[in-house]
N, C-alpha and C positions, 0 to 999 in steps of 0.2 A: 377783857376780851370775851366778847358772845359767843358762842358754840352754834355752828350751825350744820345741819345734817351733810352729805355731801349730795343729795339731792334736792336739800332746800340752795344748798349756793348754787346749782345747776338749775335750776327753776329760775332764779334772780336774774340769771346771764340772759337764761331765753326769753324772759319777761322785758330785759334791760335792751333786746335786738328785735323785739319783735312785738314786744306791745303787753300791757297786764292783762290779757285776756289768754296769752299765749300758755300750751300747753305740750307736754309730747306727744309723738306721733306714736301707733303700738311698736314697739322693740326698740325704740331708740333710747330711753331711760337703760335698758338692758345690756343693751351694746355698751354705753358710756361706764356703766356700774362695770363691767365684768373687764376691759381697760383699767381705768382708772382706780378702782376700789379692789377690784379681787388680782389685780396685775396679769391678765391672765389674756391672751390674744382672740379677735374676736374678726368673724368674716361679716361684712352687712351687705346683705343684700336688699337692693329696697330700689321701687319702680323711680324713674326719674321724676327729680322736683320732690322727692319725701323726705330730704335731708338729712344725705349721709354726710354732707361737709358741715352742717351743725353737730353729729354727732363726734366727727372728727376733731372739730373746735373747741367745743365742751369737755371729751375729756382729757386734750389739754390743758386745757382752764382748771380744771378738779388737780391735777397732777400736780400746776404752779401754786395751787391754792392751797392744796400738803405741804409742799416745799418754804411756800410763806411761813405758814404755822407753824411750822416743827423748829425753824431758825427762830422768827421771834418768843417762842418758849425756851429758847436756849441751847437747841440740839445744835448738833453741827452736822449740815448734810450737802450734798453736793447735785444737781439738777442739770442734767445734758439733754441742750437742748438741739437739733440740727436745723437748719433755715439752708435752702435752695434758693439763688439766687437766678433768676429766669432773664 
């Protein structure tokens, strides 16, 4: 298994929705790191169209992407997820 940063898996995903040219926008690597990496809650505020719902996305995807790794190395963890049904 390859190691990869949780900003290189987060580069991958945005690369993987949006094109290899694709980058972040200023604060949205911050926002995602300080959720997903430092567990710690995070207000965004950002003009419309700058993409708070990628930031939203992503660090879910970082979260599930723990939760992979730590079970297939053998940990036993458990991941609560909620989904709203509209």
């Amino acid at each position: 298994m390859i190691y990869q940063s949780p900003k290189e898996i987060a580069c991958n995903y945005l690369r993987a929705m949006l094109g290899p040219q694709a980058s972040f926008r200023p604060g949205q690597w911050e926002a995602i790191e300080t959720v997903a990496i430092h567990k710690k809650r995070a207000l965004v505020v950002q003009r419309t169209g700058w993409g708070k719902s990628l930031v939203y996305f992503l660090a879910t995807k970082l979260l599930q992407e723990t939760h992979d790794y730590f079970r297939l190395t053998g940990f036993t963890i458990a991941f609560l997820q909620s989904r709203f049904a509209i």
